[in-house]
C-alpha positions as a Markdown table, in Angstrom:
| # | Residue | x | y | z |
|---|---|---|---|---|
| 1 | Unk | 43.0 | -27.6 | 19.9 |
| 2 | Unk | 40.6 | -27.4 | 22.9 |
| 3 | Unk | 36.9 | -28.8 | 23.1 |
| 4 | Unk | 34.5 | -26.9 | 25.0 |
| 5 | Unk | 31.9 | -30.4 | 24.6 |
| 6 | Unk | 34.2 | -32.2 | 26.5 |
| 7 | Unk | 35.5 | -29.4 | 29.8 |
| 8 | Unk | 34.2 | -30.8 | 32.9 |
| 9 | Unk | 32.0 | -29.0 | 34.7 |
| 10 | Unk | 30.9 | -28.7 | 38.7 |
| 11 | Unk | 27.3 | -29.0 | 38.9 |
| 12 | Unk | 25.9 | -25.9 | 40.8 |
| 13 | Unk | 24.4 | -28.2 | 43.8 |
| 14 | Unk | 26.1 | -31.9 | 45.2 |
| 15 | Unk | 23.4 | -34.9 | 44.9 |
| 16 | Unk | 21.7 | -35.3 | 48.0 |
| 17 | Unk | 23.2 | -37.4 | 50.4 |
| 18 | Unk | 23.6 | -41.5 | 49.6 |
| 19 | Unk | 21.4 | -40.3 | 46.7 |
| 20 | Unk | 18.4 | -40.3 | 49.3 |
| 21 | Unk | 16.5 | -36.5 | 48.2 |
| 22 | Unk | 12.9 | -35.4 | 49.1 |
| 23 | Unk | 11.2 | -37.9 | 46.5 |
| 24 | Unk | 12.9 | -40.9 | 47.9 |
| 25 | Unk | 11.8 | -40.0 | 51.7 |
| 26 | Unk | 8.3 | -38.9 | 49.9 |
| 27 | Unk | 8.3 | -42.7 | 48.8 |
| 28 | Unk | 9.0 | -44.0 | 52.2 |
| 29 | Unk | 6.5 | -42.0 | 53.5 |
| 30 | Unk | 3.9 | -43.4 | 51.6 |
| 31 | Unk | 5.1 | -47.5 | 51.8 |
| 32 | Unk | 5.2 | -46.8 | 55.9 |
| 33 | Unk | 1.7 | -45.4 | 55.2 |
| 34 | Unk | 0.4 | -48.1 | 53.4 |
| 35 | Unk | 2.1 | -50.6 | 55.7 |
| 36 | Unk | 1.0 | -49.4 | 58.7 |
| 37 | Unk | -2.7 | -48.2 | 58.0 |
| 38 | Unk | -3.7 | -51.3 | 55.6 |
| 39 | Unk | -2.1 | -53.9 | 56.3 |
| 40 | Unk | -1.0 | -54.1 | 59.8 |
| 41 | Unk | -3.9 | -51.6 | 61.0 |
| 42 | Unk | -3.3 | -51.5 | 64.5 |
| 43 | Unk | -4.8 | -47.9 | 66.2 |
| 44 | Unk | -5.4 | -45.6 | 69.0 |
| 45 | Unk | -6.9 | -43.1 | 70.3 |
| 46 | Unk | -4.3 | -40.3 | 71.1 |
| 47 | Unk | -6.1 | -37.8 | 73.8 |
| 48 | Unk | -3.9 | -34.2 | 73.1 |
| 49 | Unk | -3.7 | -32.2 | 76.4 |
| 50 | Unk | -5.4 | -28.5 | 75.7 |
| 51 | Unk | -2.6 | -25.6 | 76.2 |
| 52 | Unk | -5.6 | -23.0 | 76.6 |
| 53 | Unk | -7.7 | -24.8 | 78.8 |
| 54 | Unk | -5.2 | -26.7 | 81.2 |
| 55 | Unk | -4.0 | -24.4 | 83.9 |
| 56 | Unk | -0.1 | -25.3 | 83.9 |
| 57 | Unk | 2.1 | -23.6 | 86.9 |
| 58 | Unk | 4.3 | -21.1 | 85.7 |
| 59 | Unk | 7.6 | -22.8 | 87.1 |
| 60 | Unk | 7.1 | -26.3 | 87.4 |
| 61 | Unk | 5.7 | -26.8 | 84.0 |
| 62 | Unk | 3.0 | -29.1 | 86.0 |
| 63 | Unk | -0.4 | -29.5 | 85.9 |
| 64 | Unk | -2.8 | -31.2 | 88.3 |
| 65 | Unk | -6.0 | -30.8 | 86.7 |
| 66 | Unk | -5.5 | -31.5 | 83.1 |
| 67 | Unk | -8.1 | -31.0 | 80.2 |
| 68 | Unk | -7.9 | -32.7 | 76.9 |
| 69 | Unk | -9.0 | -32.1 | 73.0 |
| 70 | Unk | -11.1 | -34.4 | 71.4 |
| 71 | Unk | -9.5 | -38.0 | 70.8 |
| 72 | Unk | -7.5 | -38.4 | 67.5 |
| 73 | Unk | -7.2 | -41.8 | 65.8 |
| 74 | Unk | -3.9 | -42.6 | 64.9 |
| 75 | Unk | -2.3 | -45.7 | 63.2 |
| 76 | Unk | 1.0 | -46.7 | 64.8 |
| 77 | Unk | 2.5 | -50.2 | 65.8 |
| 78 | Unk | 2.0 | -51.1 | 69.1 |
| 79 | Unk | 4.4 | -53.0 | 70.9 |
| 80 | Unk | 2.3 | -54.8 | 74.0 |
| 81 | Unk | 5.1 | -55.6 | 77.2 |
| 82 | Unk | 3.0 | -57.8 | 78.9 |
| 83 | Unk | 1.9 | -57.8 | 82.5 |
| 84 | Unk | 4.6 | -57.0 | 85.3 |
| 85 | Unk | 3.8 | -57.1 | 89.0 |
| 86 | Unk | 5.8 | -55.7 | 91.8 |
| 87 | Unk | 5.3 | -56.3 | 95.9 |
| 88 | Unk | 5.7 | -53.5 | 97.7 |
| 89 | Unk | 6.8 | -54.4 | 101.3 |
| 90 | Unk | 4.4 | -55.3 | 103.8 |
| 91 | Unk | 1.7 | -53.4 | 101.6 |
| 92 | Unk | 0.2 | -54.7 | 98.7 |
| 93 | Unk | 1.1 | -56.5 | 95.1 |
| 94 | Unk | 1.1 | -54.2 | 92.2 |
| 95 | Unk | 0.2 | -55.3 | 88.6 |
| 96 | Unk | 0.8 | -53.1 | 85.6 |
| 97 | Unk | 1.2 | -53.3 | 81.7 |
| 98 | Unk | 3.2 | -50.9 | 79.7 |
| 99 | Unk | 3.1 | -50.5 | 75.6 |
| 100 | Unk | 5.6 | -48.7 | 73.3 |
| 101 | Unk | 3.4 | -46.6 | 70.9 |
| 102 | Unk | 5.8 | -46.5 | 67.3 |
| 103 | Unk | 4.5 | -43.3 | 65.4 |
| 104 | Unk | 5.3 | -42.5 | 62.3 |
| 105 | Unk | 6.5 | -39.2 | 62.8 |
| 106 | Unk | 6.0 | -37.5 | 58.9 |
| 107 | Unk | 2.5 | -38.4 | 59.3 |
| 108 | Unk | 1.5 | -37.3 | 62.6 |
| 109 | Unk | 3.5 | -33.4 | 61.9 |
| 110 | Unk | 2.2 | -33.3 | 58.1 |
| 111 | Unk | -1.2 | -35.3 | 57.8 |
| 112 | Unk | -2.3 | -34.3 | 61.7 |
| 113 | Unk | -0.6 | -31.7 | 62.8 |
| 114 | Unk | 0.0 | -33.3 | 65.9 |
| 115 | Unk | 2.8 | -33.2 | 68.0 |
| 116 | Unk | 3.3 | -36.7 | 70.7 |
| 117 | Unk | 4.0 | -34.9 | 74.0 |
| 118 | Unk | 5.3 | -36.7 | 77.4 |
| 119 | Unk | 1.9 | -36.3 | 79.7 |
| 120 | Unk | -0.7 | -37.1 | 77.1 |
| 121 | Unk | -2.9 | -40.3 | 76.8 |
| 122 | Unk | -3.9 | -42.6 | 74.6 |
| 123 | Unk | -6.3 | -45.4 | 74.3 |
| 124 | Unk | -5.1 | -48.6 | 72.9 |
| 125 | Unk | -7.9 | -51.8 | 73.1 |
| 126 | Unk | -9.9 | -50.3 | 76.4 |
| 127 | Unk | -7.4 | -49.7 | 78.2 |
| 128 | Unk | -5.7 | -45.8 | 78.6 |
| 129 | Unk | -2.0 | -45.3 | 79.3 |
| 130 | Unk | -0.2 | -42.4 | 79.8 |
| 131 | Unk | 3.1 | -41.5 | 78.0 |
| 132 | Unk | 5.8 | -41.1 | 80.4 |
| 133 | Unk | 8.9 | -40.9 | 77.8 |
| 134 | Unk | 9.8 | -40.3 | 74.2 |
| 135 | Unk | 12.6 | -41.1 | 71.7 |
| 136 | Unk | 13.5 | -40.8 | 68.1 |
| 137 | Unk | 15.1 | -43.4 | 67.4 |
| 138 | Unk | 15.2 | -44.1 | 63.7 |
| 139 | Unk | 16.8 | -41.7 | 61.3 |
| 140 | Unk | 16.1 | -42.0 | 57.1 |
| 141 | Unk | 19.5 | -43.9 | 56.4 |
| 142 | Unk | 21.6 | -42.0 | 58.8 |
| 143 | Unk | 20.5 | -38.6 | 57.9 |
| 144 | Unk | 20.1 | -36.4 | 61.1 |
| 145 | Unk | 17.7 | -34.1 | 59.6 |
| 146 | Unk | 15.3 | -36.6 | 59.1 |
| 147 | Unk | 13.8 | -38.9 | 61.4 |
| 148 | Unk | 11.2 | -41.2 | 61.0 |
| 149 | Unk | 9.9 | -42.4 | 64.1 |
| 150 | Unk | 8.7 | -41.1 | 67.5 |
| 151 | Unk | 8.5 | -44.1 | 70.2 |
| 152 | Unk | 6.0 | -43.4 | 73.1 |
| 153 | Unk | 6.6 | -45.7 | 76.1 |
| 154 | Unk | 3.6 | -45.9 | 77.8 |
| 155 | Unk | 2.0 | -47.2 | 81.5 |
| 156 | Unk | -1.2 | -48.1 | 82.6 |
| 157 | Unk | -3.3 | -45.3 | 83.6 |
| 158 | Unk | -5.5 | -46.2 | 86.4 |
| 159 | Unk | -9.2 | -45.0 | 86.2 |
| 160 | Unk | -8.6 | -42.1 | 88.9 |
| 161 | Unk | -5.8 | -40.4 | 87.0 |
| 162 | Unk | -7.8 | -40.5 | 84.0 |
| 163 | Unk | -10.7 | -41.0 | 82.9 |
| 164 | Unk | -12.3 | -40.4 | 78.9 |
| 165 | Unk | -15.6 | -40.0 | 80.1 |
């Protein structure tokens, strides 16, 4: 005699991953949200290069006169790496500061629609730096598809490379 109520059955999709689906990253989204625009609230001024206006060459991928959209204020945590200074010989001391810009990368692509790119500036206190490389460090417990963070590692831009005004 034989049970139908009781035949095990494979369900038609496996669970997501360590049980992590879409409304489990959708609640991460919105803590790092919350944490990072009310209560730690540190921000900057992200200054996007223009793709139609900058006149890039064709096989360098370089520009020398670049032209920018309209600053965007982002949120992001902002590590500050002090003050370095480097002698060149026989010419002059150097001082610089650098700062690692931590965006939140769901809400840059899906609130913003804006994409960090190496060569862009932004504006944290009143000083601008320029992004010189990226990483994505931080994946949403190990899942490839899904990371959460874009780091920025920035240097001091001085006034003759650019310039908001």
């Amino acid at each position: 005699m034989s049970n139908d109520k009781n035949k095990w059955s494979q369900p038609a999709s496996p669970p997501p991953p360590l049980f992590v689906g879409q409304k489990e990253r959708d609640l991460i989204k919105q803590v790092n949200d919350e944490l990072i625009e009310n209560v730690i609230g540190q921000q900057i001024l992200y200054f996007p290069i223009s793709d139609d206006h900058t006149d890039v060459h064709p096989v360098y991928g370089e520009a020398i006169h670049k032209v920018f959209l309209p600053p965007i204020r982002v949120y992001a945590l902002v590590d500050w790496e002090g003050q370095a200074t480097t002698f060149m010989d026989n010419v002059a001391v150097d001082r610089y500061t650098s700062i690692t810009v931590h965006f939140h990368k769901r809400r840059l692509t899906e609130d913003q629609d804006l994409s960090v790119r190496v060569g862009d500036f932004v504006q944290y206190g009143d000083n601008y730096y320029e992004i010189v490389t990226l990483d994505e460090p931080v994946q949403i417990f190990g899942q490839i598809n899904h990371k959460m963070e874009v780091s920025a590692k920035c240097i001091y831009a001085r006034e003759d490379l650019f310039n908001a005004d």
